[in-house]
Each structure stands twice: as C-alpha cells, then as structure tokens.
C-alpha positions, 0 to 999 in steps of 0.5 A, a space after each residue: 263304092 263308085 270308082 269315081 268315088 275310090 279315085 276321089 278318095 284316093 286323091 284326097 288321101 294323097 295330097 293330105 300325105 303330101 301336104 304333111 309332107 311339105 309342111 314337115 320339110 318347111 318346119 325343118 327349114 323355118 327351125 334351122 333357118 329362121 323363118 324371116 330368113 327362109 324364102 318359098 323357094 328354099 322351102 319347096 327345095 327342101 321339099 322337092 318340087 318346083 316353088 310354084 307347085 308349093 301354091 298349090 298346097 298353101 297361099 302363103 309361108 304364113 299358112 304354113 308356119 300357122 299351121 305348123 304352129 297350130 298344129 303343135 300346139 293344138 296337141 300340147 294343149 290336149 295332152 294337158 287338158 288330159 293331164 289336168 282333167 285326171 284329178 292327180 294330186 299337184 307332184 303328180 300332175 307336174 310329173 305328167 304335165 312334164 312328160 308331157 311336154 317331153 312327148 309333144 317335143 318327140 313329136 313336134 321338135 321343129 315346131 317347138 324351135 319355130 315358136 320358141 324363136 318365132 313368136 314375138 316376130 310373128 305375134 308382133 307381124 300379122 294380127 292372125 298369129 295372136 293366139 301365140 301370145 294367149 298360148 303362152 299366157 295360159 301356160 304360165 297360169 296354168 303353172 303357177 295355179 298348180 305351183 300355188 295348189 302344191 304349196 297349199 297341199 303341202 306337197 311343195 316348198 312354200 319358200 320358193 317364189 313361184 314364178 321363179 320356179 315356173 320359169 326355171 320348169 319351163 326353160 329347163 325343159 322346153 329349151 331341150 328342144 334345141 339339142 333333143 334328137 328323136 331316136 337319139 340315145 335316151 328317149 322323150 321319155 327316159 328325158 323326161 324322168 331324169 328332169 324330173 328326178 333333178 327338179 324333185 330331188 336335186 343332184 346331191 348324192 342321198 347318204 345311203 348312195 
C-alpha cells in the first residue's frame, strides 16, 4: 500500500471516528433538550469544537437528527427481522422480539428519546423524515400480527383486546428509556427478563412461593 493511499485511509477512518463522535454528543443534547430547543452552537459545544467546524461534517441539525434516527432504527429493524425470520413460535418470539428491544435501547438510548418526543414535530416538519411514521406504522403490524397468531395458536389469551395489549407491550418497555441507564445496576438484558416475567406470568406470588 502506497503512503499516500495509508494517509488517505487513515484520514477517512479519523473523520468517521469523528463524525460518530459528534453525532453521539448531538443525540445527547437533542434527547436532554428537545430538538426545536437546541441550537448548532449548543451541539458543537457539547462536542468541543468551534459551530462552524460542525458544517464541516453535517449541512444541517436535520442531517444529523436523521442520522441519529436512522441509524436507531435501521438497527431495530435487523434485529427483528432476525427475530421474525427464526421461525419461533409466537411466546418465543415475543420473549425475543422484547429482548430485543432492551438490547437496541442499551445501545441507542438517546435516540429512543429523540423519536419517542421528536417524531410527530419532525414527521409533520420536513417531508424527509417520513419514514418515521412508516416505522412506527409497521411496528404496531408487526405486534398485532404476532398478538393474532398467539391467540390462534392457543399460546395467548383470546379475551384481551390486541391493540390494547399492544399498546400496553410497547409503552411498558419502550418508555424504559426515559430512566434506563447503561451500565446501571440491571443490564438490558436482566430488564428485559424481569418485563417479560410481569407480562407473562403477573406480579401475584404462585401458592408454592
């Protein structure tokens, strides 16, 4: 390899270091202060660097809440494709689909904030972040096409309304996100099992505990 090529390489590979890095300091500034609230100076102060040099990475705040949010959600979506395409029955699947959830919110915190109090002001905003609404359209499908093949698998309860209990699934654990802190006391993980043991099997003590 050519040294121009290596300093070329190297280069490349700094500025996307950097580049993730800012975008890690504006999802931490958009989640804790609202993203209409926060300015491009706020964000590079965050950051470290000078507001102008911030141009230099991203044209807009919009490029980089959208990246932020893609990002998130371009992850979400692969780990329940995964999920969906392993052919578990339907309580497995929702154990893993849940999991799931819990291991995207480890790793995407600030953006799970961001979409969850972002969205309808960003969707309703600039055309370009309409994906946002499809997202969120085919995540409740998705539910509510697993709540119907449980109940006809005889694996879930048939007197529950599913959107109901969708609802109840998706805010129960999704909301987590506003007091989940990596590394805190119980992992994404250990969250996720104790959820899942109250959505399954309740809070009421067994006869034999």
């Amino acid at each position: 390899m050519s040294p121009r090529r290596r300093d070329a390489e190297g280069t490349t590979s700094a500025r996307a270091v950097r580049r993730a890095e800012l975008l890690a300091a504006a999802a931490e500034v958009f989640a804790g202060r609202g993203y209409a609230a926060t300015t491009v100076r706020e964000v590079a102060d965050a950051a470290g660097i000078l507001g102008g040099s911030l141009y230099y990475h991203f044209d807009s705040k919009e490029s980089m809440v959208e990246e932020i949010l893609s990002t998130f959600l371009d992850d979400m979506w692969a780990g329940f494709d995964r999920v969906l395409d392993a052919g578990l029955g339907a309580r497995h699947t929702l154990e893993a689909l849940i999991a799931e959830s819990f291991r995207c919110m480890d790793a995407h915190r600030h953006a799970v904030v961001i979409y969850q109090k972002e969205s309808p002001y960003l969707v309703a905003t600039w055309e370009r972040f309409g994906y946002l609404a499809d997202s969120r359209q085919r995540h409740e499908e998705m539910w509510l096409a697993l709540l119907e093949r449980g109940v006809a698998d005889g694996e879930f309860r048939s007197d529950l309304d599913r959107p109901l209990v969708y609802r109840f699934i998706r805010d129960a654990v999704w909301v987590a996100a506003s007091w989940y802190q990596p590394g805190a006391r119980m992992s994404a993980e250990e969250v996720a099992k104790q959820y899942l043991a109250m959505v399954l099997e309740g809070i009421q003590a067994s006869p034999e505990d």
